[in-house]
C-alpha positions in Angstrom: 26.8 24.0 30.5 27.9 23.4 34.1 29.0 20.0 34.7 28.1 18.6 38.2 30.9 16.1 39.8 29.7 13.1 41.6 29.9 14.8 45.0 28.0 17.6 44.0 25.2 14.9 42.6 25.5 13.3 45.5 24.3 16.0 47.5 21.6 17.4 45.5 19.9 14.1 45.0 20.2 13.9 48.5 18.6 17.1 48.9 15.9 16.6 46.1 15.3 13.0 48.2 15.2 15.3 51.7 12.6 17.7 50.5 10.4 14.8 48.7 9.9 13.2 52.2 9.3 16.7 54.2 6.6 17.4 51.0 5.2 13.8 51.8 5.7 13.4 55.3 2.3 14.9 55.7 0.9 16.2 59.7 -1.7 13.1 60.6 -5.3 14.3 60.2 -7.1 11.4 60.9 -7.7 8.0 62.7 -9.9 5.6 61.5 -10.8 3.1 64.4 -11.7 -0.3 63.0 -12.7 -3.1 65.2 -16.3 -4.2 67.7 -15.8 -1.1 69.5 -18.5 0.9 71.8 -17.7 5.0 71.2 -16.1 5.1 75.2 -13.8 2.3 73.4 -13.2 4.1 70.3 -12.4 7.2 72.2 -9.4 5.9 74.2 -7.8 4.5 71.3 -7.8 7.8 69.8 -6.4 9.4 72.6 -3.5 7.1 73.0 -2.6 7.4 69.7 -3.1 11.1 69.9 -0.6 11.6 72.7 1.9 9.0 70.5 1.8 11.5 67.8 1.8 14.6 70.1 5.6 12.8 71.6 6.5 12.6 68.0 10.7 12.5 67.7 13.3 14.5 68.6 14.9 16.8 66.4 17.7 18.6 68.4 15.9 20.1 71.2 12.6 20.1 69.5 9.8 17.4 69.6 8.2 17.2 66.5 5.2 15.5 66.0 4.9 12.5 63.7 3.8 12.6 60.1 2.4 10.2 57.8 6.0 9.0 57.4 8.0 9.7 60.1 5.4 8.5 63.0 6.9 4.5 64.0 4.0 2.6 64.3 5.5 -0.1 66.3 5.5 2.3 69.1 2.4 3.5 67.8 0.5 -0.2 68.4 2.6 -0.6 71.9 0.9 2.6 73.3 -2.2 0.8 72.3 -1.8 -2.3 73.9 -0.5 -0.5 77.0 -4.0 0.1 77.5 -4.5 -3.2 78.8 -7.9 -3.9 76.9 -7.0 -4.5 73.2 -6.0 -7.8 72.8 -4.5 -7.7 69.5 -3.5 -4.4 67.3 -2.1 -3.4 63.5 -1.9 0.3 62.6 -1.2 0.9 59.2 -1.2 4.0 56.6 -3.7 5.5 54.9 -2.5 7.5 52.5 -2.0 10.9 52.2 -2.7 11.7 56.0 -4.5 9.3 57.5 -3.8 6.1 59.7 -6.1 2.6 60.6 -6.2 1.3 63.2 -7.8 -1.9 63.7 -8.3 -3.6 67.1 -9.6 -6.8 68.8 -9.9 -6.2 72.4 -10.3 -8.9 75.2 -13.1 -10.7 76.7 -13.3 -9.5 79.9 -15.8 -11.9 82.6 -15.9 -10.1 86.0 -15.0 -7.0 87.8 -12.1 -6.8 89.9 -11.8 -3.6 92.2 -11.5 -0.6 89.8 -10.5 -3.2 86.7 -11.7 -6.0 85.4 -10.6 -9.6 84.4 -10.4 -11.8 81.4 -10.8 -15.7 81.4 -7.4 -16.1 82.3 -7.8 -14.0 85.5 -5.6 -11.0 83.7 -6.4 -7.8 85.6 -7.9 -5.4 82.4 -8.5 -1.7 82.9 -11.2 -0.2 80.8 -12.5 2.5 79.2 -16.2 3.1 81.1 -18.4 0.7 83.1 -19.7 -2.8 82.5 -22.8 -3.6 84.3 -23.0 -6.9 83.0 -20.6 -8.8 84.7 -20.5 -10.3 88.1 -18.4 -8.7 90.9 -15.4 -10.2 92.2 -14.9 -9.2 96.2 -12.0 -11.1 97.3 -9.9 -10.5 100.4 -7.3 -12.8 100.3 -7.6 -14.4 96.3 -5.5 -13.5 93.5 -7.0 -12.5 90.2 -6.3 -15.7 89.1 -7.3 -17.7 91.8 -10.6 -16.2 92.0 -11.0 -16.6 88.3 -10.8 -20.3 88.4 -13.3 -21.0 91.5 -15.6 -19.3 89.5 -15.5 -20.9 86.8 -15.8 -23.9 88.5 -19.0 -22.6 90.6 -20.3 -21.2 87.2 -20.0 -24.4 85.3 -21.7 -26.3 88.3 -24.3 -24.3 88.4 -25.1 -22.4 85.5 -27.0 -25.7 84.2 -29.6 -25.2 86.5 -30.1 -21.4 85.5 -28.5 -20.0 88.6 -26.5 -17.0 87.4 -23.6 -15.5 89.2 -24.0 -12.4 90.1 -21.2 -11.4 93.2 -18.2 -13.8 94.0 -16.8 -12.4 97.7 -14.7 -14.3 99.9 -13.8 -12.5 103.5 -10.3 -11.9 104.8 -10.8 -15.7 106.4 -10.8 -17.0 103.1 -14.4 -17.8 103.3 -16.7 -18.0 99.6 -20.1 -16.7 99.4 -22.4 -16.4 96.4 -25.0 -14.5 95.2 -27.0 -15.2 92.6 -29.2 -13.4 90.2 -32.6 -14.9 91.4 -31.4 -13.5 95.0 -30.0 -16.2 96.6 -27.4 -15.8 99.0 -25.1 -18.9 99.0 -22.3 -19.9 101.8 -19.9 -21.9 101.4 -17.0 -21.2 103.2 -13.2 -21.9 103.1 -12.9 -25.5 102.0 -14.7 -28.5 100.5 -16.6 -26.3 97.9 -16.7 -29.2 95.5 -19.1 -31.3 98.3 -21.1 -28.0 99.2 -22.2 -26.7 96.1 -23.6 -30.3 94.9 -25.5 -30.5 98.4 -26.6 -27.1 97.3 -27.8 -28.0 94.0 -29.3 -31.5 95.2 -31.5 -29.4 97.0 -32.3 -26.7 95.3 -33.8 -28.7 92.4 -35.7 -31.0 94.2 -36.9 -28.5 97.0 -36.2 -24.6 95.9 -36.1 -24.2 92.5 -40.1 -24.1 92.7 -39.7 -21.3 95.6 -36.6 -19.6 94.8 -38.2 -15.8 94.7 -39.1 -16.8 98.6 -35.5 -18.0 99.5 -32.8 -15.2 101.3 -29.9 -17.4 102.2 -28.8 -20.9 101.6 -25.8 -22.3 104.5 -24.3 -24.9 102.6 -21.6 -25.9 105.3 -23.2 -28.6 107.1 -22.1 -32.4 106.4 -25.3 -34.0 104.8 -28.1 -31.0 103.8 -28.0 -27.3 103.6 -29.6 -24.8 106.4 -32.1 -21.9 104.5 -33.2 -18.7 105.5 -36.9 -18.1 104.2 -37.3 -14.2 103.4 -39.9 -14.5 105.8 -41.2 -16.9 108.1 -43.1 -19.4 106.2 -45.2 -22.3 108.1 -44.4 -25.8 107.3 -41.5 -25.0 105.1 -38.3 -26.4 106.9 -34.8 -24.6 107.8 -32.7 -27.7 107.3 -32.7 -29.7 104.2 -30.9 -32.8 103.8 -28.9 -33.7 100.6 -30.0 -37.3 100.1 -28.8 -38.0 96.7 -25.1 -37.5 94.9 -24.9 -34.4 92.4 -22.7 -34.8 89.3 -20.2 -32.5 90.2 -17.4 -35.7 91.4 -14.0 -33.9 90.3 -12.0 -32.7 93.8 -10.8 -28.9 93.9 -9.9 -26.6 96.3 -9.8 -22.9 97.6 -6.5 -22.7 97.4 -4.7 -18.9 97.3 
């Protein structure tokens, strides 16, 4: 019988502890995606993790790709997140060869250039196209700038079932609106606070009843608004006055 010193031990349960993690250090084979994802979503996060695995580690001067064991899934969840759209991400095992991943991705409310943005004016890139959301067209704005005007114009007029459907200000720094009904609001560079209640003073006393017949609303006078009828319409006036107060009383401004 051969006895075995305690190096020689050593280095066989070593060994023996080697080839157990090579046996279950298994080659991923699936992803399982969990989360309120559409498929375009579902598809990105695959790919990202797909190329993780494909960079796997580096064992002299080869790249192997990660196994069941071996793949680090804090990296793993950070080339998630570098997508920009998943707010909040765990990866975890499933064995023998399989991995979870389970996502909650942000809440995006406009689009911004080729991006979108969330409620904190965060510029998100996503995976295919949201029709939904109004369009941000802002010359001289930051993200979050732009953001918080409107919000501000959306929780003014929103109330009154005006819906926002294009945000633009000019290189002048100059807001317009447009609205889902098809009104075209001005507003200009300052005092937006004072303009949109004139705006809304008028509109539900006088257009609210004619709004498919409105084009343009000019909302940069001192006491009324000036509209543009989509076509000339007899007896209807072109300058309305704001008579009343509206209840939009807190000061803001444009600033960049």
């Amino acid at each position: 019988m051969v006895k075995l010193t305690a190096p020689v031990l050593i280095v066989l349960l070593a060994f023996a502890a080697l080839m157990a993690w090579v046996e279950l250090d298994a080659p991923i084979s699936s992803v399982r995606v969990e989360g309120q994802l559409d498929e375009a979503e579902r598809a990105s996060i695959r790919q990202a993790v797909a190329a993780q695995l494909r960079s796997g580690s580096r064992r002299g001067t080869q790249i192997v790709p990660g196994g069941i064991l071996s793949t680090d899934l804090d990296l793993l969840q950070q080339a998630i997140r570098d997508l920009s759209w998943p707010r909040h991400v765990t990866v975890r095992r499933l064995w023998p060869d399989g991995l979870v991943v389970s996502v909650d991705k942000e809440m995006v409310v406009a689009a911004w250039r080729d991006a979108y943005l969330n409620t904190e004016g965060k510029v998100v890139q996503w995976p295919g196209a949201r029709a939904d959301l109004p369009i941000f067209d802002c010359q001289v704005s930051q993200p979050r700038a732009a953001m918080e005007i409107y919000q501000r114009l959306n929780d003014a007029t929103a109330p009154v079932g005006l819906r926002i459907e294009r945000l633009a200000q000019n290189e002048l720094g100059e807001w317009t609106v447009n609205f889902a009904t098809g009104i075209k609001l001005i507003l200009g560079a300052e005092r937006l606070t004072q303009r949109v209640a004139r705006f809304l003073v008028v509109y539900e006393r006088e257009l609210a009843q004619k709004e498919d017949l409105v084009e343009q609303v000019d909302a940069r006078y001192a006491n009324g608004v000036a509209v543009r009828w989509r076509q000339p319409l007899r007896g209807e006036p072109t300058v309305l006055a704001a008579l009343a107060r509206s209840q939009i009383t807190k000061p803001w401004r444009a600033n960049n």
